[in-house]
Structures are given as structure tokens and as C-alpha cells.
KOLSEMAR-130284 format. One record per residue (C-alpha): residue number from 1; residue in one letter; x, y, z. Coordinates in steps of 0.1 Angstrom, whole numbers, padded with zeros to 4 digits. Each point is the difference from the previous one (the first is absolute). Layout:
% KOLSEMAR-130284
- NUM A X Y Z
...
% end
This chain:
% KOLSEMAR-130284
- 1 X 0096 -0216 0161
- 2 X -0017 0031 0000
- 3 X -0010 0003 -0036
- 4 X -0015 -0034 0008
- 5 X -0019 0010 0030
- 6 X -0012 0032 -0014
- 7 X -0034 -0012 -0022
- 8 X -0009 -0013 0034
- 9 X 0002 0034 0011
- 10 X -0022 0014 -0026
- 11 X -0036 0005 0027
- 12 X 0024 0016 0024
- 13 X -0006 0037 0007
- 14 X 0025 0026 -0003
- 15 X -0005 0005 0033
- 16 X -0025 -0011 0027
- 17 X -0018 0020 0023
- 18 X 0011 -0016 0035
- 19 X -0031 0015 0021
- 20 X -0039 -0005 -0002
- 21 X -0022 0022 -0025
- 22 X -0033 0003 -0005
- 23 X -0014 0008 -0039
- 24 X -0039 0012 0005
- 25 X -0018 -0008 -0035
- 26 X -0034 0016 -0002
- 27 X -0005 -0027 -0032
- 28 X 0018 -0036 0004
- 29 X 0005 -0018 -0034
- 30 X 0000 -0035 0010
- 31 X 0008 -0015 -0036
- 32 X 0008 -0035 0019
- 33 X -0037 -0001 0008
- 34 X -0017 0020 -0032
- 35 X -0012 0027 0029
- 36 X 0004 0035 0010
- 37 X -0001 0007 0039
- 38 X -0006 0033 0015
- 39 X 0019 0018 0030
- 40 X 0029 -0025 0009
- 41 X 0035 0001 0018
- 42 X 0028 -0018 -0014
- 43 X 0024 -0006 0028
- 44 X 0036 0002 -0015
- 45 X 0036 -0016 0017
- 46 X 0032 -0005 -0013
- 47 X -0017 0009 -0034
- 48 X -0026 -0026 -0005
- 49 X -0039 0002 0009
- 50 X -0008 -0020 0034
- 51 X -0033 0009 0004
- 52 X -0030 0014 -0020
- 53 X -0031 0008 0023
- 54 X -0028 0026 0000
- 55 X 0012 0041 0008
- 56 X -0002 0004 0036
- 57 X 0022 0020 0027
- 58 X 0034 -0005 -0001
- 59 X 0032 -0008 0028
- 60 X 0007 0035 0008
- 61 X 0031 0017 -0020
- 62 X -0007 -0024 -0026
- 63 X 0017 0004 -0032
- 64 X -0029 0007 -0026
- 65 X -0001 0006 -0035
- 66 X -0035 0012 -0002
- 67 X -0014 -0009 -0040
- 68 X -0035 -0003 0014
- 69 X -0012 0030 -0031
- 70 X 0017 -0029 -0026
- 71 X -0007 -0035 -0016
- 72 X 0025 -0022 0013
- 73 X 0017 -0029 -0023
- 74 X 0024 -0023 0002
- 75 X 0031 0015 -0019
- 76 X -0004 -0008 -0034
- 77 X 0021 -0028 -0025
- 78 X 0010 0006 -0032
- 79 X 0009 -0034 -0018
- 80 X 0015 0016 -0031
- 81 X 0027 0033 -0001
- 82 X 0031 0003 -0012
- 83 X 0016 0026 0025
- 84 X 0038 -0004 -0008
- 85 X -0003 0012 -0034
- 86 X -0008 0031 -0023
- 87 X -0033 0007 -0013
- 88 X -0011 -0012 -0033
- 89 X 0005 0030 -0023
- 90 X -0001 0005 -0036
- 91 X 0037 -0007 -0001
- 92 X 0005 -0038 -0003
- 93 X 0036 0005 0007
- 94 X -0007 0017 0033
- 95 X 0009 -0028 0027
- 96 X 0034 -0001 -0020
- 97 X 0005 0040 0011
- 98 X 0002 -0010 0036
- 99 X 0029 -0010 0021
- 100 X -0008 -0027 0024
- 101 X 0008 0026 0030
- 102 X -0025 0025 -0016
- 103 X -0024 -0030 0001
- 104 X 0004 -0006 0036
- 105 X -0014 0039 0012
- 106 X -0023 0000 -0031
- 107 X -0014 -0039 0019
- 108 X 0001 0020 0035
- 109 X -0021 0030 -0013
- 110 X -0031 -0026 -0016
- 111 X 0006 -0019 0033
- 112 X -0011 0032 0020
- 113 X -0028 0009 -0023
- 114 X -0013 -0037 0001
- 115 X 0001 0003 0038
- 116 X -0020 0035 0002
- 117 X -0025 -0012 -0024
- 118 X -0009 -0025 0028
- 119 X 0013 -0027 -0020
- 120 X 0022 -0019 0031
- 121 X 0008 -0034 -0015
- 122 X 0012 -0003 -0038
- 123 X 0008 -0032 -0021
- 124 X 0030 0020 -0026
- 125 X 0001 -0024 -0029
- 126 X 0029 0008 -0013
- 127 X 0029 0027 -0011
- 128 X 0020 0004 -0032
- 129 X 0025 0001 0023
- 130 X 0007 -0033 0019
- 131 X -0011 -0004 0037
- 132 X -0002 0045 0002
- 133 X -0034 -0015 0016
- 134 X 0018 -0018 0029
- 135 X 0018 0027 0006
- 136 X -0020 0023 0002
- 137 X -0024 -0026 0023
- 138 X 0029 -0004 0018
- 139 X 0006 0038 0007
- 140 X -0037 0000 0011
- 141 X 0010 -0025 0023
- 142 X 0027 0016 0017
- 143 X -0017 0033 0005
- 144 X 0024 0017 -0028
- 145 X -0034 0013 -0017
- 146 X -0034 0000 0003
- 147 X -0020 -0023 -0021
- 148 X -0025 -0030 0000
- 149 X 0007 -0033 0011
- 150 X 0013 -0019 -0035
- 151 X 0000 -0035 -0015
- 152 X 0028 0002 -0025
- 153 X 0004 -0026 -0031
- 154 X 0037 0021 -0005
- 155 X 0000 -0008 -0038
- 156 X -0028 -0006 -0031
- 157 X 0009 -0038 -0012
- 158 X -0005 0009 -0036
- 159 X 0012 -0017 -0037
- 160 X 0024 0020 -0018
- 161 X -0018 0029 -0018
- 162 X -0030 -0007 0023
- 163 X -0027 0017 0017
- 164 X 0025 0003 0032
- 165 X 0026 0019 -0020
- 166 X 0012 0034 -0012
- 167 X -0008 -0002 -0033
- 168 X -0006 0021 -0029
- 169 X 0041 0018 -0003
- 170 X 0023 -0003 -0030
- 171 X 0012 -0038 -0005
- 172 X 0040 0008 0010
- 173 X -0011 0013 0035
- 174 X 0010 -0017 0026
- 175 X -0022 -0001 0031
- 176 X 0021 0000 0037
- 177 X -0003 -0032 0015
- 178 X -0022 0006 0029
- 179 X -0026 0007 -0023
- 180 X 0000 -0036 -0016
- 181 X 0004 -0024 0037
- 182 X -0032 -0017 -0005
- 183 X 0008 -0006 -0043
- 184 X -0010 -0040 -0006
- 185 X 0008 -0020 -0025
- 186 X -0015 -0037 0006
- 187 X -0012 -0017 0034
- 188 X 0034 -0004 0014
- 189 X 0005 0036 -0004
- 190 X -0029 0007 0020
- 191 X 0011 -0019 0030
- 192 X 0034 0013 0001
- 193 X -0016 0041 -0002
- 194 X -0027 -0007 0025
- 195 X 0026 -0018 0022
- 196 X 0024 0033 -0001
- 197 X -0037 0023 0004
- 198 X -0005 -0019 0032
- 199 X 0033 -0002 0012
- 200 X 0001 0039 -0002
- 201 X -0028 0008 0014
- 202 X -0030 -0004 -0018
- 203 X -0033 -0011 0018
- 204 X -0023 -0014 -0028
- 205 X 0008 -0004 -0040
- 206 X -0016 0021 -0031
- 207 X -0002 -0017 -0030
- 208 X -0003 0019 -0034
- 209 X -0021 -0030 -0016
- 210 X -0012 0021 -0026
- 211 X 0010 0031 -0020
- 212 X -0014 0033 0009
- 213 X -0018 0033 -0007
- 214 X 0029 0024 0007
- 215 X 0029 -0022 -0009
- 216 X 0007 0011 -0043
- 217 X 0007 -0030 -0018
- 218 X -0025 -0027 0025
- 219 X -0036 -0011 -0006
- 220 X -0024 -0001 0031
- 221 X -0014 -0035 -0022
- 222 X 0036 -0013 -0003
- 223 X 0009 -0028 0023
- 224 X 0036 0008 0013
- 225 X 0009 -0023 0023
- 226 X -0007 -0044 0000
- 227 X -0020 -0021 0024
- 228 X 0027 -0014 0008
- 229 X 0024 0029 0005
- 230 X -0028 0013 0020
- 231 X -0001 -0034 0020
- 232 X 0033 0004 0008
- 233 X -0003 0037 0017
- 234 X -0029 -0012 0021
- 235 X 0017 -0031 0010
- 236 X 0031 0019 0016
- 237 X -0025 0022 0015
- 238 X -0017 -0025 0020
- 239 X 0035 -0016 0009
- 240 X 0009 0033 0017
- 241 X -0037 0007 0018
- 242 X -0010 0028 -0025
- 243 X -0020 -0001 -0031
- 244 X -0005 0017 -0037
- 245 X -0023 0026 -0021
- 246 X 0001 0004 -0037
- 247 X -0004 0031 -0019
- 248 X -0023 -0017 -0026
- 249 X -0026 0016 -0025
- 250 X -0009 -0024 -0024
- 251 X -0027 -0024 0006
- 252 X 0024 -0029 -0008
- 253 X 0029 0011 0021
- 254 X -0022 0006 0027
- 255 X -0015 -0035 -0001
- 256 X 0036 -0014 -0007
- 257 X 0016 0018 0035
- 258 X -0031 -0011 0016
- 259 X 0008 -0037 -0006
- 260 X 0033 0008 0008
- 261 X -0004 0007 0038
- 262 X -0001 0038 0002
- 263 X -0013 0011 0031
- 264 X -0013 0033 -0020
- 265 X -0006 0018 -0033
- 266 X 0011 0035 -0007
- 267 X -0025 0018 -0028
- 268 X -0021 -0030 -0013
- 269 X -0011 0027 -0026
- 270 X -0011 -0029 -0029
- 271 X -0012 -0026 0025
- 272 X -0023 -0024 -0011
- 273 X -0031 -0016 0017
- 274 X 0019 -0030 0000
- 275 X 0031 0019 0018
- 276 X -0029 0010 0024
- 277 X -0009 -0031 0010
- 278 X 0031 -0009 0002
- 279 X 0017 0028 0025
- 280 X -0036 -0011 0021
- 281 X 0011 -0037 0001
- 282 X 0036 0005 0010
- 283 X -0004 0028 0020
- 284 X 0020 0027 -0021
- 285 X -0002 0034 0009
- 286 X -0008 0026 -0027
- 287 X 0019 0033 0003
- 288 X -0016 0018 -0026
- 289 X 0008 0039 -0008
- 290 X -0032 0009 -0012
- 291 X 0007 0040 0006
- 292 X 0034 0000 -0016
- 293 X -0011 -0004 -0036
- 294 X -0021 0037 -0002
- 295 X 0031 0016 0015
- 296 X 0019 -0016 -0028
- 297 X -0027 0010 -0027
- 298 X 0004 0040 0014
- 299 X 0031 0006 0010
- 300 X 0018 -0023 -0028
- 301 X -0018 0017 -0027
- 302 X 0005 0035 0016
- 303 X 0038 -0006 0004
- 304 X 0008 -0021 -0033
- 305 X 0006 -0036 0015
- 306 X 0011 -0020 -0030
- 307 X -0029 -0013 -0020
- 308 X 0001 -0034 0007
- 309 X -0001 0007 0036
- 310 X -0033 0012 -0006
- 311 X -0015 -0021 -0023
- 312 X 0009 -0029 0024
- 313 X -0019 0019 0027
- 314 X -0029 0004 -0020
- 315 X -0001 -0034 -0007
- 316 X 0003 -0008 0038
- 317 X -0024 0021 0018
- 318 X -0035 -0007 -0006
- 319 X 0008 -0035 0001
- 320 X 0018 -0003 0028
- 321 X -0026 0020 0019
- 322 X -0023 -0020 -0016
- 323 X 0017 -0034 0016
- 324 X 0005 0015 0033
- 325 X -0045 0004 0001
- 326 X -0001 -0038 -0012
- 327 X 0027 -0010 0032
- 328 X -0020 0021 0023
- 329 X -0034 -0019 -0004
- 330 X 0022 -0034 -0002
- 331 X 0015 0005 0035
- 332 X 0037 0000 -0009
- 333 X 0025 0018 0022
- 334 X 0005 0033 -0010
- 335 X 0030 0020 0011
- 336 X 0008 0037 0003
- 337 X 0024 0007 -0026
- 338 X 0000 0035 -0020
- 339 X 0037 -0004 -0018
- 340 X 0009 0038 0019
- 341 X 0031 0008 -0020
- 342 X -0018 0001 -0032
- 343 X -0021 0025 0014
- 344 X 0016 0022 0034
- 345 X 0006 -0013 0030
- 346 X -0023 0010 0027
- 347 X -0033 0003 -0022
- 348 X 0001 -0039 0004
- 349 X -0042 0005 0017
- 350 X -0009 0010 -0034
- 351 X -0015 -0039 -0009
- 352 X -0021 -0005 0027
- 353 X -0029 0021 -0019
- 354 X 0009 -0020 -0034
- 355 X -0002 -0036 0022
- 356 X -0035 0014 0012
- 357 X -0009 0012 -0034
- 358 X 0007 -0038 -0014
- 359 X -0016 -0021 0025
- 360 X 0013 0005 0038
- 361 X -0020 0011 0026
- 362 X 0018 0027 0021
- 363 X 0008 -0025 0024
- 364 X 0015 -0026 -0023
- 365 X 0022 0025 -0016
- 366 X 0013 0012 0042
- 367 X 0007 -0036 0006
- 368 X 0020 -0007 -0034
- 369 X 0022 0028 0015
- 370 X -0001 -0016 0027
- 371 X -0007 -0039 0012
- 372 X -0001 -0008 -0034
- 373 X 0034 0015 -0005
- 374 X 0014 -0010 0032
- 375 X -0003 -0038 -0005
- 376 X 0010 0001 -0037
- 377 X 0038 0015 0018
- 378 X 0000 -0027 0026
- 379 X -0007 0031 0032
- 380 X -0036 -0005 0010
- 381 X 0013 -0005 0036
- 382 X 0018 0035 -0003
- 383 X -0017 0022 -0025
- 384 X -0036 0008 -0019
- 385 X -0021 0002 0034
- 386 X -0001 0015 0033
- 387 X -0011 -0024 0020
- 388 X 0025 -0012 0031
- 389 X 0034 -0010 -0012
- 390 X 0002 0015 -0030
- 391 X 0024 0036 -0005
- 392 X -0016 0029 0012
- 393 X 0004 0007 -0044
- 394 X -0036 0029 -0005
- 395 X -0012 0025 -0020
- 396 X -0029 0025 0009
- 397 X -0022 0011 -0025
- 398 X -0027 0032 0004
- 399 X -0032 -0014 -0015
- 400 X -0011 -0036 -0005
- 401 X 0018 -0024 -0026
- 402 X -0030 -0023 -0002
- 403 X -0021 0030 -0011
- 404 X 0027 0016 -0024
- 405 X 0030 -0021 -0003
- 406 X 0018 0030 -0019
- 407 X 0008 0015 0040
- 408 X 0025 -0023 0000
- 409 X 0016 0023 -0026
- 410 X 0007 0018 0029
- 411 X 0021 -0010 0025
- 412 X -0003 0022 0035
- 413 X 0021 -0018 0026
- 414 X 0025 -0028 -0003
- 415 X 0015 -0028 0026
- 416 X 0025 -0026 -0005
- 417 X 0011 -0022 0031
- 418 X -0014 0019 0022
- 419 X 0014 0036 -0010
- 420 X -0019 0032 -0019
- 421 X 0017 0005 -0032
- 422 X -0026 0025 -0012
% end
């Protein structure tokens, strides 16, 4: 029963404060509104924001955390990590050199550099390791370690050999079991793996529609998985109250997991102006990684990723960035999603300047960390604004994000639920 009730848990502080505080903000980022407001008191109880009014005296002996110097924002959403897992390295072998207890501590140390960085609610799409996510949000949960709040998918749904596998090893190696929960074969397949995702644990469902940049033997064009095996993922979902992204790059297999109910696309690098249009009709969110591919293009070549890697980035990039400028001026949703994993956790601020660069203005690319993101997870009542009812979640900020968005870069106080975490 508890590993039932436990993705209910998943907005639940560690702990709550039980008495009243009071957070001055000398700069108020309203992203609910599109507005800044100067000199206001967010009243604080039991961990959630009750009140938001102009500075004036307060009770005597009032608890106050005084960030009246800073910009004040809700705490920020990242739609796209991978925080139970190694770093992508130049060894394509390297998630097969961890046990599944080393990935547990390597999971709670990205979990605490997530939170720092001000990032306080996280969509993890997915682990080698099956459901190291839930765990680790489940951990979170309980107080065990710090971390943000976490959506967990607990395992890629990925064809054999696909985008969603460790791939790239000798032919006679056989990969541990965990690593392969979410391996599909046909449509029936599907529904019996995303069945036994949900019934341990898992909030929402990843789908590895197409192949991938960093996967060896995958092509981002390649369509991996069927409209109807796809159908069949999305149709479970709904059954069960939760819903379904796609790791897609192609243009095709974007349009194909589109049609097939997704509630979201992960990467969209190739998208198409018909994919476009399409995302704006149904109301598909975008998650598009638009910084990640220059980290790639660097630190790949620096450290001797395999070739193909980076060919497949180059390939990727500039188009991708290219498509997320087109979805900007066409009014699709556009999510916060950097891929941090690829690149290392806690540097996950590094895209703002790169959504600004191509196409947002400094306030759409605040509220795709932030409304935006909030209603693509399903926790616009709890998270991605400060207004009353929502967890005391906030970041402080010297400078002002809609003048520079880089400040954001820099992270100067963190809250979650009502506590100071930095």
C-alpha cells in the first residue's frame, strides 16, 4: 500500500515548517501574471504561501527571511534530467560500471546539486537502471536526502537495440536486467511494461519513439517505435490518471507520437513546420534542449566521444535551435527541459540565455521554468508560482533576470516548502 500511495506523495515536503514566516522580496517575479512587483511580503504557514501583499511592518518577533537586496522567483522546473544515472562520458560502456547501490548516492549527489542550483521541481525521464528515479523521488520524499521534488517515468520504454538502451558493447554481453524493464517488442508488450512501470511507481511514461544522438548504433531520423505501440502506452496512461512524453527527433516520429496522444515531446530536434502546427493544434508541449548540443560539440570533441556521437550532434543542433525559433513565434508550449546528465547537474540555468538568444523574451523563458512547466507535470496548483497556495518553492537572484537572464546562472538563496536550503 505504500509504494502505491507514494507518487501521491511526490509535492510533499521533506518537512514542513509548522509556524508563520515571512520572505521580504525587494523584486517579485510574478510569471503567472507576465509582471515584476517591487517590495512585497510573502506570508508563509505550514510551508505554502498564504498571502502576498506590499512590504510593510510586521507582527512583532516575526520570523523573517529578509531577500529584500534579491530578485525573487518562483523555484524553478526542470522538465528534462536524468538524476539517477552517470554522466555521459566518452566511455559508452560507463552505466554498465556501476552497481545499482553506487547509482543510488551517485542519484542523491545530482539531487542536491539540482536543488542548490534553485532548480526545486524536476521531471527525471528515465534511468538505465529501472525505477533508480522512484527511489531516489521517494528518498526525497521521506526526508532521507535533499533534492527536488521529482516526476519519475522509472524506466525508458525502448525497442531492443533502441535509443532507450545501453548500446554500443561486444555482442556476447549480457546486460543485467534492470537495465532492459521498459524493452518492447509489439503493442501488447507495451501495455504489459507500462502496467509494471505504473504499478511500481512511476508517475508519467517516456517513450523512446525515435533513435538518438548518444545511443551508437540509433538514428535521430529512425522511427523506433509504431503508432500503434505508441497508442497503446498512452492509452494505459490515461486509464491510470497520468499521461506520456516521447523522446523523438525526427520530423516523422515527432508527427507520428503527436497523433498518437503524447502529452509532450522530448528534443523535437528535426521538427517540421508541419510538426509545428501540429504540437499548436493538439496542444503538445515542446521540451527542447537547445543548450545541450554546444556542450556536446566541446566537451565530446575535447574528451573523444565516439564519432558518431558527434556527427549526430552536428546534425541536430542548428536545426533543432532552428525549430524551437519557428515554435516560439507559433505559440506552442514550450517546456523547460535541458537533458542535465549529458551535461552536470546543477549548471541546469545554462539555457535560459540560449531560449532568449532563439526567440524568448526573458519572461517567456522564466515562465517555461515555470507555469509553463508546472502544468505540462500536472502541479500548477502546487508549484511554478508564488502566489497563495502554492509551496513556499523560491530562488533569489542578485540583479534582474529580465535585464540579463544569465543571473539566473547564479543561484543566491534557495527554499523548498517553506525551509532555506541555501
Amino acid at each position: 500500500m505504500l509504494r502505491r500511495l507514494l507518487p501521491f506523495l511526490a509535492l510533499i515536503p521533506a518537512t514542513a515548517s509548522a509556524e508563520t514566516l515571512y520572505v521580504r522580496a525587494g523584486r517579485l517575479v510574478d510569471p503567472e501574471a507576465g509582471r515584476v512587483l517591487t517590495a512585497q511580503v510573502l506570508k508563509v504557514e505550514d510551508g505554502r504561501v498564504v498571502a502576498v501583499q506590499p512590504d510593510a511592518p510586521l507582527p512583532a518577533g516575526a520570523n523573517v527571511v529578509d531577500w529584500s537586496a534579491f530578485t525573487v522567483l518562483p523555484g524553478l522546473i526542470d522538465c528534462h534530467v536524468h538524476l539517477a544515472d552517470v554522466e555521459q562520458s566518452s566511455n559508452i560502456a560507463e552505466p554498465l560500471l556501476h552497481s545499482a547501490m553506487e547509482i543510488g548516492f551517485i542519484g542523491a549527489r545530482n539531487a542536491k546539486k539540482t536543488l542548490l542550483a534553485g532548480f526545486t521541481s524536476v521531471h527525471d525521464v528515465g534511468s538505465f537502471r529501472a525505477y533508480a528515479d522512484v527511489e531516489l523521488r521517494n528518498a526525497i520524499n521521506r526526508g532521507d536526502v535533499p533534492g527536488p521534488r521529482i516526476s519519475a517515468v522509472g524506466a525508458y520504454v525502448t525497442i531492443p537495440g533502441g535509443g532507450g538502451e545501453v548500446t554500443g558493447f561486444a555482442p556476447d554481453v549480457t546486460v543485467p536486467a534492470d537495465m532492459r524493464a521498459g524493452v518492447v517488442t509489439d503493442a501488447a508488450d507495451v501495455t504489459r511494461k507500462v502496467n509494471a512501470l505504473f504499478q511500481n511507481g512511476a508517475d508519467s511514461i517516456k517513450l523512446i519513439a525515435t533513435g538518438a544522438v548518444l545511443a551508437q548504433g540509433t538514428e535521430p531520423g529512425q522511427i523506433e517505435l509504431s503508432g500503434e505501440m505508441m497508442k497503446a502506452a498512452v492509452d494505459v496512461a490515461r486509464q491510470r490518471g497520468s499521461w506520456v512524453t516521447a523522446h523523438a527527433h525526427g520530423a516523422a516520429g515527432i508527427k507520428l507520437a503527436i497523433q498518437s496522444g503524447v502529452k509532450a515531446i522530448e528534443h523535437a530536434s528535426l521538427i517540421d513546420d508541419e510538426g509545428i502546427a501540429l504540437a499548436r493544434a493538439r496542444g503538445v508541449w515542446l521540451d527542447m534542449d537547445i543548450y545541450n548540443g554546444d556542450f556536446i560539440a566541446e566537451v565530446g570533441k575535447r574528451d573523444g566521444w565516439p564519432a558518431d556521437m558527434l556527427r549526430k550532434n552536428d546534425e541536430t543542433t542548428q536545426a533543432q535551435r532552428a525549430g524551437f525559433r519557428k515554435a516560439v513565434k507559433a505559440g506552442v508550449r514550450l517546456s523547460y527541459g535541458t537533458d542535465a546528465g549529458v551535461y552536470p547537474h546543477g549548471a541546469n540555468a545554462r539555457q535560459f540565455k540560449y531560449m532568449v538568444r532563439y526567440g524568448m523574451t526573458p519572461m517567456q523563458a522564466i515562465q517555461s521554468a515555470t507555469t509553463v512547466a508546472a502544468e505540462l507535470l500536472g502541479w500548477s496548483k502546487d508549484v511554478g508560482a508564488l502566489s497563495p497556495g502554492h509551496w513556499a518553492d523560491m530562488v533569489a537572484v542578485s540583479g534582474d533576470p529580465l535585464a540579463d537572464i544569465s543571473v539566473l546562472e547564479n543561484v543566491r538563496h534557495v527554499m523548498k516548502g517553506g525551509e532555506l536550503v541555501r
